[in-house]
VOPAGU-2260 file (C-alpha; in pm, 1 decimal, decimal comma):
REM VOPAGU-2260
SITE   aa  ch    i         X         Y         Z
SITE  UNK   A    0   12716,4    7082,8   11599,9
SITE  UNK   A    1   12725,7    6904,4   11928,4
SITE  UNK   A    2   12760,4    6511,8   11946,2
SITE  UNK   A    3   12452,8    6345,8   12143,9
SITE  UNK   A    4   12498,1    6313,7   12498,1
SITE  UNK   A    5   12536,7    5945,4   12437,3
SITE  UNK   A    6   12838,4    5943,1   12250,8
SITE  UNK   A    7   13048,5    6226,6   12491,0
SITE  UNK   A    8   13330,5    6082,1   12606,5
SITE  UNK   A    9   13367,6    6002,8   12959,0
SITE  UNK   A   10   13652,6    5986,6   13179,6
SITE  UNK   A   11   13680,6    5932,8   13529,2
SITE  UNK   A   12   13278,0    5968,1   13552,3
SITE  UNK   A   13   13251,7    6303,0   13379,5
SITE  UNK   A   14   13257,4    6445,9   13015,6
SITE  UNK   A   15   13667,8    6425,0   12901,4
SITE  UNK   A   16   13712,9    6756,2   12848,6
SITE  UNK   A   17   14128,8    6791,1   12624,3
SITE  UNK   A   18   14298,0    7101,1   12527,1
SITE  UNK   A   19   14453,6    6966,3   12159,3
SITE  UNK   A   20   14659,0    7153,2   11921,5
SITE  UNK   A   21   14506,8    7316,1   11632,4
SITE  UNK   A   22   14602,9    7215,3   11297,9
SITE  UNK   A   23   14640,0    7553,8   11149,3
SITE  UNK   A   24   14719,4    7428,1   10781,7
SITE  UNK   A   25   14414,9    7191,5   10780,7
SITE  UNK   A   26   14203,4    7471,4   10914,3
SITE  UNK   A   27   14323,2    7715,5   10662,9
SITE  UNK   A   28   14232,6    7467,5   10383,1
SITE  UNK   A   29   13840,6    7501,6   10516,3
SITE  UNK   A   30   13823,2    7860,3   10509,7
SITE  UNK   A   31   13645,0    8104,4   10240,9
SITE  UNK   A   32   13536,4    8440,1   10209,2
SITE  UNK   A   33   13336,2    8541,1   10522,0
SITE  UNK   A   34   13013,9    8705,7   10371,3
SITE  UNK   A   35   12817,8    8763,0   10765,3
SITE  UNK   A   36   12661,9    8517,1   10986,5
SITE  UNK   A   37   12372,9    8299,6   10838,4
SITE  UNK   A   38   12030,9    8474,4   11000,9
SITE  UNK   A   39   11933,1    8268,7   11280,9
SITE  UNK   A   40   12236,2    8180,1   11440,8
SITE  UNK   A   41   12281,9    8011,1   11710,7
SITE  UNK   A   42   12606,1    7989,0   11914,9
SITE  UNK   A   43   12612,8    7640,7   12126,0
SITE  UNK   A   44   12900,1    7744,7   12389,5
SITE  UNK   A   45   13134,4    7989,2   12435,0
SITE  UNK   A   46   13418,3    8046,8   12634,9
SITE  UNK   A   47   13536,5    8339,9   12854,9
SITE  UNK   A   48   13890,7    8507,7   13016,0
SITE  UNK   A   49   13797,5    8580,1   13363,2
SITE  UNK   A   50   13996,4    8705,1   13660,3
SITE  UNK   A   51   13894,6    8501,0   13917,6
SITE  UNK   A   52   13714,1    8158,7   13842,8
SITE  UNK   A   53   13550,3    8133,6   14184,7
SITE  UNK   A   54   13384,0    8507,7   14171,5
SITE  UNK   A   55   13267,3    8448,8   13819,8
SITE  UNK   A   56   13136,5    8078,6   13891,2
SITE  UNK   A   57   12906,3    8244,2   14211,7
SITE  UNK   A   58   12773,4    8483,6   13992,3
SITE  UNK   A   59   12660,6    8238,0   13672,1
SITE  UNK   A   60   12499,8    7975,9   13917,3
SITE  UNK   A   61   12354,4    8267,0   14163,8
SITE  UNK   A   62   12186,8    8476,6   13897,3
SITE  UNK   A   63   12172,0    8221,3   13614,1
SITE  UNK   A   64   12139,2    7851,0   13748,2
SITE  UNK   A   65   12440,4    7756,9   13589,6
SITE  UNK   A   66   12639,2    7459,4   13732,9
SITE  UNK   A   67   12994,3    7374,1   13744,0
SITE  UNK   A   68   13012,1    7021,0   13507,2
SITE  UNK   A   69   13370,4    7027,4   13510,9
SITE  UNK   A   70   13668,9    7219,5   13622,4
SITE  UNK   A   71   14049,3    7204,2   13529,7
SITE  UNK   A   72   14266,3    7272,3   13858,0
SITE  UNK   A   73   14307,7    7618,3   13846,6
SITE  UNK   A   74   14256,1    7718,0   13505,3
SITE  UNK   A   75   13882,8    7673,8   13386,4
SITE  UNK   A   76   13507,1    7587,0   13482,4
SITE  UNK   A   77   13275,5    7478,9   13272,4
SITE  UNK   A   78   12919,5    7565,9   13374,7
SITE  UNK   A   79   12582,4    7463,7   13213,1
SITE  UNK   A   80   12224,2    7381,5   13259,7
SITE  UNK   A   81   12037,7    7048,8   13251,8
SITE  UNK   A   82   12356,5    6857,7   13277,0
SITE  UNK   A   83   12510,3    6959,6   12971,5
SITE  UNK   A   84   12885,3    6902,9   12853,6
SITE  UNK   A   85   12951,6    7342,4   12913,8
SITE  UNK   A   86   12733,7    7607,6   12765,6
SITE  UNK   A   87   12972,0    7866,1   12938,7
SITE  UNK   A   88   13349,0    7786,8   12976,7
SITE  UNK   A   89   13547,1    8057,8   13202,6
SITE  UNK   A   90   13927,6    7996,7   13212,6
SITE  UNK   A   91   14216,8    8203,5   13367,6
SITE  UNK   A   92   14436,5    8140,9   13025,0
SITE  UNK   A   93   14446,9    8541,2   13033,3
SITE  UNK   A   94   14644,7    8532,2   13356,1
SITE  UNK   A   95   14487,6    8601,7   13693,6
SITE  UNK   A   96   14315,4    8885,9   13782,3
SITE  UNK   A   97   14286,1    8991,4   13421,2
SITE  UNK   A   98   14115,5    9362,2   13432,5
SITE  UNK   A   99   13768,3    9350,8   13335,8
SITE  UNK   A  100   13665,7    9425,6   12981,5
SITE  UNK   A  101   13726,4    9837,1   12880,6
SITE  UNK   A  102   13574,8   10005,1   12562,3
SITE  UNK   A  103   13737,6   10001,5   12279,6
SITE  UNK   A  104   13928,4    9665,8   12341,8
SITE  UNK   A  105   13912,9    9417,5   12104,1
SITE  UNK   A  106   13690,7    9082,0   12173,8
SITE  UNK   A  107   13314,2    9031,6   12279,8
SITE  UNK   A  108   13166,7    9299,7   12508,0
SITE  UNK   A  109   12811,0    9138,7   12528,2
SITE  UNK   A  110   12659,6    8834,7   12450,0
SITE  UNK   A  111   12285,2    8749,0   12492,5
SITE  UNK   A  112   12118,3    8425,6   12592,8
SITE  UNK   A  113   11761,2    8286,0   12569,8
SITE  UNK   A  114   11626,5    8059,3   12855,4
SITE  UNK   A  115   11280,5    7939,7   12883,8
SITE  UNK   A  116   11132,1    8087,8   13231,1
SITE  UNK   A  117   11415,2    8340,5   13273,9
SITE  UNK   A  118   11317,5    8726,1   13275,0
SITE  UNK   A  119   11451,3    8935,7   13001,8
SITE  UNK   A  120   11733,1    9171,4   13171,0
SITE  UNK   A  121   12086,9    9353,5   13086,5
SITE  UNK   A  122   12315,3    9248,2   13390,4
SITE  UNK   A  123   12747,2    9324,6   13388,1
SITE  UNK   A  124   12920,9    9047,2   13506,3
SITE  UNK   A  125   13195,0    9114,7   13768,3
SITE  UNK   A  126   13465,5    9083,6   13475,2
SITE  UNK   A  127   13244,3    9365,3   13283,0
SITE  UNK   A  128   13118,1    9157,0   13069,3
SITE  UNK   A  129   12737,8    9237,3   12948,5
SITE  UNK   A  130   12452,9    8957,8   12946,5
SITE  UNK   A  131   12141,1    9049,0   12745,8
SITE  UNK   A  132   11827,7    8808,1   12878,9
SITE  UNK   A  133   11629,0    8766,9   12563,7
SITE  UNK   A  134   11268,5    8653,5   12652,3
């Protein structure tokens, strides 16, 4: 769950956006049996390896509307709507050029999203990645 917009930190005029390290033990502590995802889920954000940030960014805001909110210097963009922190993040951490997705690799190979006033479609993104348009 997502802080409100009034308590986001801001740095330098936009949303501080840090890379931390992950306490492993800590998060191990938290975990239980994983029994399926709770029926109307709802992912917030999620991120994406891409091979070229620029390519992928002039896709999301020419078919989607997205805007770039924030970008780390050669290494990630993250893109939203309505002036949000990032629904999308697309980072290079792969390495450059990374080849687009191929079956049977392991990861996400879809994802959908729901927009008010967008028409429901199936579009491949130029790093093969599929976006479902749910109306």
């Amino acid at each position: 769950m997502d802080r409100p917009r009034e308590e986001w930190p801001i740095r330098d005029g936009v949303v501080a956006m840090d890379t931390v390290p992950l306490d492993a033990p800590q998060l191990l502590k938290q975990s239980h049996d994983f029994t399926g995802f709770s029926n109307g889920l709802r992912l917030g954000h999620m991120h994406l390896n891409v091979g070229d940030l620029d390519r992928t960014y002039d896709f999301y805001q020419r078919t989607f509307g997205l805007q770039r909110m924030i970008g780390i210097e050669q290494q990630a963009y993250f893109l939203s709507w309505d002036g949000y922190h990032h629904h999308l993040g697309t980072n290079l951490w792969a390495g450059r050029n990374v080849k687009p997705v191929e079956p049977d690799m392991y990861g996400i190979d879809f994802y959908e999203i729901r927009r008010p006033g967008m028409e429901p479609t199936t579009i491949q993104d130029p790093d093969g990645m599929t976006v479902v348009v749910l109306p």
